[in-house]
Every structure is written in C-alpha cells, then in structure tokens.
N, C-alpha and C positions, 0 to 999 in steps of 0.2 A: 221422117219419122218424128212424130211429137215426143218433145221430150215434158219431164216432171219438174212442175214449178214448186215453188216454195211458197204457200198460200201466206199474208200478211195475217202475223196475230199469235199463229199457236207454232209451240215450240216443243221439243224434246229435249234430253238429255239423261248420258247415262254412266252411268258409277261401277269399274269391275272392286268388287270387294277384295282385299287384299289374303283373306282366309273365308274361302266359302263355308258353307252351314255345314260342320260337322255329318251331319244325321237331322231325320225328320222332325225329331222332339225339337232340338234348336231353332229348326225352319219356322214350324208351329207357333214356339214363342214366340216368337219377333210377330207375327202375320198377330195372333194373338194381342197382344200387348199395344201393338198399333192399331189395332181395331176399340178393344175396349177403354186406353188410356189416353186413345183422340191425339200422339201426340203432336198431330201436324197442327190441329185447331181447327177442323172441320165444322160445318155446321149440320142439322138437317135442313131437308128441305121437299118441296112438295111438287109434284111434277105431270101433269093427266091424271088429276085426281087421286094422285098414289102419295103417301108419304116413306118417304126415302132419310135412311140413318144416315151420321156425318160420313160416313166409309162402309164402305157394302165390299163384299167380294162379288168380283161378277165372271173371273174364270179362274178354276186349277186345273193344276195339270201334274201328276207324278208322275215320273217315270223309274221303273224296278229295271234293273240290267240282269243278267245271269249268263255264269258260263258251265260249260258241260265239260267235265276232266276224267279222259277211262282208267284205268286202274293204275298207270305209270304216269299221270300225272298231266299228261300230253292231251293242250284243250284240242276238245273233238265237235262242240259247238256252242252257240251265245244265242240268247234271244234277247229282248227287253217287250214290257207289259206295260201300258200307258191306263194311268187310273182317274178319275176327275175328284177322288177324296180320298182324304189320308185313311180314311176307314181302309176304303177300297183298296190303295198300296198297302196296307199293312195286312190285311184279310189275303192278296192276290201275292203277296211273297210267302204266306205260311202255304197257301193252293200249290205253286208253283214248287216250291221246295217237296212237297210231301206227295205230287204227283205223281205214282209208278208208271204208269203208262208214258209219260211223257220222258222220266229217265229211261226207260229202256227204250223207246223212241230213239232216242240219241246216242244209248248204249254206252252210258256215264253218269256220275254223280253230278247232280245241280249243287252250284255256291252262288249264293246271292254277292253281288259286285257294288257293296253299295257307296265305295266311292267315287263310282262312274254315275249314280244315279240321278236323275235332273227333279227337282221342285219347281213350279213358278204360279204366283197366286197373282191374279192382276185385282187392285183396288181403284174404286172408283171414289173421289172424294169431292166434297165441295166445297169451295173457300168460302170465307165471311162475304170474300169482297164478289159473292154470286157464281162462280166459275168455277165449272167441272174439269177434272182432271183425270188423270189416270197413274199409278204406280204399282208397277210390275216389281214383283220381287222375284227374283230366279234364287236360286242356289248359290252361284257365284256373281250377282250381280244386281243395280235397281236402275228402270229406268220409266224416267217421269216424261209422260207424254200429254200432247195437246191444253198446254199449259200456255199462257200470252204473262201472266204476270210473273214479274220476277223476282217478287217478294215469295210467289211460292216455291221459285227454283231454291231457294237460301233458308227458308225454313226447310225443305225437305234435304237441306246440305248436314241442315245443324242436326237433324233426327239422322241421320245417315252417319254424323261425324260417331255416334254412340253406337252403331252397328257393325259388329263384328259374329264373323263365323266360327 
C-alpha cells in the first residue's frame, strides 16, 4: 500500500488556544481585525488576471448545536445546523428556536448549546516574500498551512501570542 510523503517545501502547524472564542461576536473580531488591520503584513497581489486583497476569506463554516428537553428536564434530542455566514448562524438559531413544528417534532423545548458550537473561517494570505498561505481560525484553535518560510510561521506566532478567546 503507498503510503503519504512529506512533499519538500510547505509546512503546517497548529496552535490549540488556551480559552476558545467566547461567542460569535468575539470570533468575528479577531477574523475582522485581521482582515482589515493586515496584522500579518500581507501584500496584494494579482493572479489570472484577477486582483487579489492581502487576506481574503475563502471558507466558513458555523456550526449552531441544539438540544430538545421535555417538560422534566430530561434531554429527548439534539440537532446541529451548519451555516457558511454569520448572517446565516445568526438568522438559522432565531429559525430553529422559534420553529413549532419542529419542537413538537421532538416533543420538547429547543435551547440553543452555544458552548458546544464550532466557528472556523480559513484565510488566505500572501507574503511580501511572494508565498501564499493559508490560516484557519477555528473556535478553539489556528492552524497555518502550506507555508515553506519560516519567517511566516513566527510572525503568525507573534499575531497569535495577542489572541485570546
């Protein structure tokens, strides 16, 4: 059976946060702030005729938990709802909560679970020194993929050491 090599060049690594992101506003910030305040040092850059900002998002992903509890308390079931914008999770937990049909489906009251709930925005960036990258930010975690320099692994150390949930 072939097994999987380690191509020369590009690297990963990845960071668990010691306090993941409260709630979505937090999340937002940070995604936010690193987008418009550049602080990695991105450049743009131009690519098949397209011009491309220093960090672009190029996937989310939310995900809403929920549990179903009947009149004594006693969970009777759980979904979760996978959204690709914070619009979307924030529009699809008021859906979900205010859905009669679907509590009586279950025949319980809906509570949203939203400390089990998952964030993760992947950015793509480009260094000065020409090289694309990628940084995933989860909820509990960052991790910097397809990277070869490692002046970028330690700038995204020092933007990470300011990162708390």
């Amino acid at each position: 059976m072939t097994q999987f090599r380690q191509r020369p060049g590009t690297k990963s690594a990845v960071r668990i946060l010691p306090d993941p992101f409260p709630d979505i506003t937090a999340f937002d910030a940070i995604i936010r702030s690193l987008i418009l305040k550049n602080a990695l040092g991105c450049t743009p850059y131009r690519s098949a005729k397209v011009n491309h900002p220093p960090v672009q998002r190029v996937r989310e992903m939310y995900t809403a938990k929920f549990v179903y509890r009947d009149t004594n308390g006693k969970q009777i079931g759980r979904g979760s709802e996978v959204y690709n914008t914070i619009e979307g999770y924030q529009n699809g937990i008021a859906a979900v909560i205010s859905n009669m049909a679907n509590r009586a489906a279950h025949g319980g009251k809906v509570k949203h679970l939203l400390s089990a709930d998952l964030f993760s925005v992947t950015l793509k960036c480009h260094d000065p020194n020409g090289e694309l990258y990628f940084l995933s930010v989860a909820r509990d975690r960052l991790t910097l993929s397809s990277f070869s320099d490692d002046e970028i692994r330690k700038r995204v150390e020092i933007w990470a050491d300011g990162v708390s949930g």
